[in-house]
N, C-alpha and C positions, 0 to 999 in steps of 0.2 A: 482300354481301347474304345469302348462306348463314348467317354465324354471326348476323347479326339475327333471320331466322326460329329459329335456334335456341334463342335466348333468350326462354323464356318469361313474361317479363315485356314483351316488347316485341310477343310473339304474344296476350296479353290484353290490350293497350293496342289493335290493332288490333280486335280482335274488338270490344269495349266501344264504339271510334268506329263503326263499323259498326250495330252493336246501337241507338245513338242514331240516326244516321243513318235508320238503318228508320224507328223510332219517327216522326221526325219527319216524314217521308215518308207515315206511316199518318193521322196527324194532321192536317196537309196536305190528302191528299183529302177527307177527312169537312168540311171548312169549305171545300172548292174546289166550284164546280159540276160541275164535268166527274168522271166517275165512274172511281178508281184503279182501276189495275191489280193493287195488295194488298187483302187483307182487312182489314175493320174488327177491330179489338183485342179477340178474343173471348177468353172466359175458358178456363182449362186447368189442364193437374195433372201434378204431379211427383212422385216418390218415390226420395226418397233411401236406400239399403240401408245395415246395419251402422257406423249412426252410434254410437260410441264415447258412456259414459255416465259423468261426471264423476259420484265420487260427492263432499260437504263435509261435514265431520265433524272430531268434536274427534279430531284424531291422536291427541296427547299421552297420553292415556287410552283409545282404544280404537281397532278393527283391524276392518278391515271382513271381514268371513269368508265373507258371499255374498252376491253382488247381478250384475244382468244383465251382460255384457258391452259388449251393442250392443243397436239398435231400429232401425226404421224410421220415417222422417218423412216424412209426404204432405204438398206445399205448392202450392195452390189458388188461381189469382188471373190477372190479365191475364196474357197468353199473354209479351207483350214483358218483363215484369218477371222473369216464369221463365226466360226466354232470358237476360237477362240476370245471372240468379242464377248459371245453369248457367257462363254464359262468367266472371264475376268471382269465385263459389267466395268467399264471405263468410267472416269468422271465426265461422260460429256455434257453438252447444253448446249440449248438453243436458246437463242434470245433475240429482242430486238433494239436497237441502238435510239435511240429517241433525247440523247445527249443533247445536239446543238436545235433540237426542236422545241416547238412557242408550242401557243394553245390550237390547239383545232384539233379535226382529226386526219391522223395521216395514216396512207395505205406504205408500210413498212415492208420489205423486203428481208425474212425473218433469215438468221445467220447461225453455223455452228461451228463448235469448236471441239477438242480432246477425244474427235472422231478414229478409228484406225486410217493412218497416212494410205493405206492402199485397197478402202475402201470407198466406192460412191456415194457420196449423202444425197437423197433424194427428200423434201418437208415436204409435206402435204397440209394445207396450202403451204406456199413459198410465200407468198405477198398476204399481210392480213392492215384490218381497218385498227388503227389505235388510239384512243380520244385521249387526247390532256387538257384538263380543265387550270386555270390557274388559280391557285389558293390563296383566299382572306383570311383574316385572322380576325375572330371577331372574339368578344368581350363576354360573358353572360356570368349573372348573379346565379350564386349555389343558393339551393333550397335544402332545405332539412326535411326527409321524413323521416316521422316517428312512427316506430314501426310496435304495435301490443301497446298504445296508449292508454288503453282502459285499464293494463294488468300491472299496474305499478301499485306500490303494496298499499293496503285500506288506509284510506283517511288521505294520502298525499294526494298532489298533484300537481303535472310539470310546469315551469315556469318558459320564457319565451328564449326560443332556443340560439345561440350563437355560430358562425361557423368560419374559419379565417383558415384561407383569406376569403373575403364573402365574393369575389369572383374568379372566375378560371377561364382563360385563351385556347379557344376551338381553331385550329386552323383547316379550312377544308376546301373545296371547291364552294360555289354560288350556291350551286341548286343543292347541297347537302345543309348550307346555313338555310334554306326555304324550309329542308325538313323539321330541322330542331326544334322542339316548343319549351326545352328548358332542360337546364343539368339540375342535377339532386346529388343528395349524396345522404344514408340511412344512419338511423340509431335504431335500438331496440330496447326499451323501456320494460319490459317484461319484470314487477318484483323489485323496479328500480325504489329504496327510502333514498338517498342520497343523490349528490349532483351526478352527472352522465358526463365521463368524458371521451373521447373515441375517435380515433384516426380512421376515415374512412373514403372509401375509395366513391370519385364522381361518377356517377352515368346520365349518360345523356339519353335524352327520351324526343321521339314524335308525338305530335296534338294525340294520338290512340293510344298512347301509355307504353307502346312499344322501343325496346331498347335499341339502339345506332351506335354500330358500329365505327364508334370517331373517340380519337384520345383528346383528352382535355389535357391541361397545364398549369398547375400541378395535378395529377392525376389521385393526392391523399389531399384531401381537409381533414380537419381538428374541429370537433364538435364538443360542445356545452351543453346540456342541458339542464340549469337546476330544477330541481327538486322538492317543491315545498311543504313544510310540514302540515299538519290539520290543524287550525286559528280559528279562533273564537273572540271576541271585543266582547270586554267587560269593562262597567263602571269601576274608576279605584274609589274605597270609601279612606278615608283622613280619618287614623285615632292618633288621640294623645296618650302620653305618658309621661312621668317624672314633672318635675314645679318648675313653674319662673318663679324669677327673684321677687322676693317680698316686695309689698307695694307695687309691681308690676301686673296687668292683666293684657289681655290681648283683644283687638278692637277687631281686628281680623283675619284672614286667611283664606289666601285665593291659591290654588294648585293650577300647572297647568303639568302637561293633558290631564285630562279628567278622566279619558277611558286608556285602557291599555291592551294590547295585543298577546293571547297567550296562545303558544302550541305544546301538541305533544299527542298522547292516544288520543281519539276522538271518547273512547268511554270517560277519560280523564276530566278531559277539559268540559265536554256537555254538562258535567256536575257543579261547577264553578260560576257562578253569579256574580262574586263582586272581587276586587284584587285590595288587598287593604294596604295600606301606607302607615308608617307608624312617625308620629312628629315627637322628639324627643326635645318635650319645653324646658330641660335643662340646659339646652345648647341656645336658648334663646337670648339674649343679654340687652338685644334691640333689634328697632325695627332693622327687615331684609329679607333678602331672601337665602334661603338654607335650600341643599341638594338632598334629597330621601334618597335611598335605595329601595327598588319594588325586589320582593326577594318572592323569586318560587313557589306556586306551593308544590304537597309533596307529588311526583309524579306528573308535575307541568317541567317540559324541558329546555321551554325557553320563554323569557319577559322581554316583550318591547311594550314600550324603554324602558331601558335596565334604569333608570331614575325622572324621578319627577323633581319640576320646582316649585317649592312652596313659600309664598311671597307672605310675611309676618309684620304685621303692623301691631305696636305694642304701646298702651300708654300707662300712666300713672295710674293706680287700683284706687277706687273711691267704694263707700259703703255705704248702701241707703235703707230702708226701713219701710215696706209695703205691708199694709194694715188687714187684718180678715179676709184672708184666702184662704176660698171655700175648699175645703176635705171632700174629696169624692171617693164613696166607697163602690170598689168594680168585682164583680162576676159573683156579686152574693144569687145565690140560688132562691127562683120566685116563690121556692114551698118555706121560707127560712123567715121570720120573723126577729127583729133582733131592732135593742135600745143601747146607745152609745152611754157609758157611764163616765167615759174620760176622753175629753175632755167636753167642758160642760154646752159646748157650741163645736158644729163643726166647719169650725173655720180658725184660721192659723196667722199669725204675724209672721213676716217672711224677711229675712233681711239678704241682701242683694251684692254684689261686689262683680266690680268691673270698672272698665274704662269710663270717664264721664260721658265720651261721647256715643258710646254703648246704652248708658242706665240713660239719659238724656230723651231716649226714643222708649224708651220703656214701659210698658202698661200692664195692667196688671192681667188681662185679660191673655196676656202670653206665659204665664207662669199658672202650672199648675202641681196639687198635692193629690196624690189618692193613697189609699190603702186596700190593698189586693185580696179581698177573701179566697184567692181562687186554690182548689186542691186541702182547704181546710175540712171539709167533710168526716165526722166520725169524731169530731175531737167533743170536747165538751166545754161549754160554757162558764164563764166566761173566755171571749178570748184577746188576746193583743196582736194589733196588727201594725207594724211601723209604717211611717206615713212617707214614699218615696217623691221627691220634689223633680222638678224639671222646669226647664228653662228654654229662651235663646240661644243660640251658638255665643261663648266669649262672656255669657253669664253662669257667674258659681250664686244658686240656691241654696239657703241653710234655711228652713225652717223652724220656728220657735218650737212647734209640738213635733217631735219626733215619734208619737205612736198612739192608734189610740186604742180603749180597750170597747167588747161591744160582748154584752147578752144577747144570746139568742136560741130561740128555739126555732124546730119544724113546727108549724103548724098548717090548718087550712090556708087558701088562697084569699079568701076572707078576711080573715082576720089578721094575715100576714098583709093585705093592703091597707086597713083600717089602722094597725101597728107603723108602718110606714107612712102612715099620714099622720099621722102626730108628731112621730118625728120631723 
């Protein structure tokens, strides 16, 4: 029984039999003789407060900019019929008719309707002031905000943001387009590694950041924003590997680009100095250019460009014969004294191979031999040191002496200069 009463549809169905019931009751006594215990059906008044005021008007073309809110309606008539009004709550309305009206403002003579037929409608006011403005359609470009720009995950950061369609049609009165200082429409970046994609809704704003209540067209944009990884430019270094063909040498070898683009963790990539290329000179047969691949290192997630070009000019190998090149011996220690036994001078005939127009510019002052004492310490003498050669780019070095051998002791700073000066 609880949820019946609760249902106010079944608690105005009661009220409504009742409300009859009376009625007929009052009825009743006035043609009975015998004199009722209710009153004959006198007249009486209601007023209903902040009735809502439709206004009708060509949308399409114009915007209503001021007109009352609400009024008040006094309704006058048999006592039973207003009780009844009260308990059943009619669909009525008030409104005002602004149909075949232009722009201005017009004092409107307000109208009702789905009143009780045998009631007085009284409005308060009757006549009110109504403005219609006539509506532009104006044009305005979407803006993107990026909403937690700073919180997008360590190392990235956003790229320039798209948004389509990149305009949207305001239709409004005059002085609502004076308000406007521009439509937006948000993302949220917060955490964002990847691109941002995102349907979202325009708002329109005043010059003070405040939001206006005015629909745009379309009322969703589609937003872009990518995302990009943490890069670093490093130099690529050119090795070789594998032989050209006999009698062939190479004159030269120009790469292009030279540096390269890598991403990935910032701890990663900050470790990384140079991106190496590897030229495999068995693919060489002549001159041209060949395509590398730059391949990853571990824990770099991406190479721009994934290839370089490397332009190979190749001629005929010739062999030449450069005379006493001098043997430098490096990081011997100044306390160490020490006499070379092998060979009997230290200096080396050096024989040379390459392109003629390679060996042609050749000197010998670009070609060097040393032999490294360095990390020998503790050993005992005598000792053998091999003699490593080096060159120009596109020159192969062989040296005549491949190693040489060398006495030595620690001794004083003295006599380890005095020792070294003989030699």
């Amino acid at each position: 029984m609880d949820r019946l009463f609760n249902n106010k549809w079944f608690v105005r169905f009661i009220s409504l039999l009742l409300a009859v019931m009376l009625y007929a009751m009052v009825n009743m006594d006035n043609v009975s003789n015998t004199p009722s215990v209710l009153p004959d059906d006198e007249e009486g008044s209601y007023t209903v407060q902040d009735v809502g005021v439709e206004v009708y008007y060509n949308e399409e073309q114009y915007e209503v900019t001021d007109a009352p809110q609400t009024v008040s309606v006094e309704l006058r008539g048999p006592q039973t019929s207003i009780m009844l009004f009260q308990l059943s709550r009619p669909s009525y309305e008030v409104y005002a008719d602004l149909e075949e009206m232009g722009e201005g403002t017009h004092n409107v003579r307000l109208q009702q309707r789905n009143f009780p037929a045998d009631l007085e409608v009284s409005i308060t006011p009757r006549v009110v002031p109504i403005e219609l403005q006539e509506q532009e359609t104006v044009s305005y470009p979407v803006e993107v905000d990026i909403n937690n720009e700073a919180e997008v995950e360590e190392g990235y950061s956003l790229g320039k943001a798209e948004v389509s369609p990149g305009e949207v049609d305001i239709q409004a009165p005059q002085e609502i387009h004076e308000n406007i200082d521009r439509a937006a429409a948000s993302v949220d970046a917060s955490g964002a590694s990847e691109e941002l994609e995102e349907e979202s809704q325009v708002t329109v704003y005043d010059s003070q950041g405040n939001e206006l209540d005015v629909a745009a067209a379309p009322e969703m944009v589609n937003i872009s924003v990518p995302v990009e990884k943490p890069e670093a430019e490093v130099p690529i270094s050119l090795s070789r590997e594998g032989s050209l063909p006999d009698n062939v040498s190479v004159v030269s070898l120009n790469m292009e680009p030279t540096r390269a683009s890598i991403f990935g963790p910032p701890d990663v990539i900050g470790d990384i100095n140079t991106l190496e290329a590897v030229l495999d000179l068995s693919r060489v047969q002549e001159s041209g250019t060949l395509e590398i691949p730059l391949e990853a290192p571990e824990g770099v997630e991406q190479v721009e460009p994934q290839n370089i070009a490397v332009e190979v000019e190749v001629g005929e190998e010739e062999e030449r014969t450069i005379e006493n090149v001098p043997i430098t011996i490096e990081n011997m220690p100044d306390s160490y004294s020490y006499t070379v036994t092998q060979p009997d001078e230290l200096t080396s005939d050096v024989t040379v191979y390459g392109a003629a127009s390679v060996l042609d510019g050749l000197s010998e002052s670009e070609l060097t031999l040393t032999a490294d004492w360095e990390n020998r310490e503790g050993g005992s003498s005598p000792s053998v040191i091999p003699v490593q050669p080096s060159g120009p780019p596109n020159v192969q070095v062989e040296p005549g002496v491949e190693e040489i051998t060398l006495e030595w002791s620690e001794e004083s700073s003295q006599n380890n200069q005095d020792t070294n000066a003989d030699n």
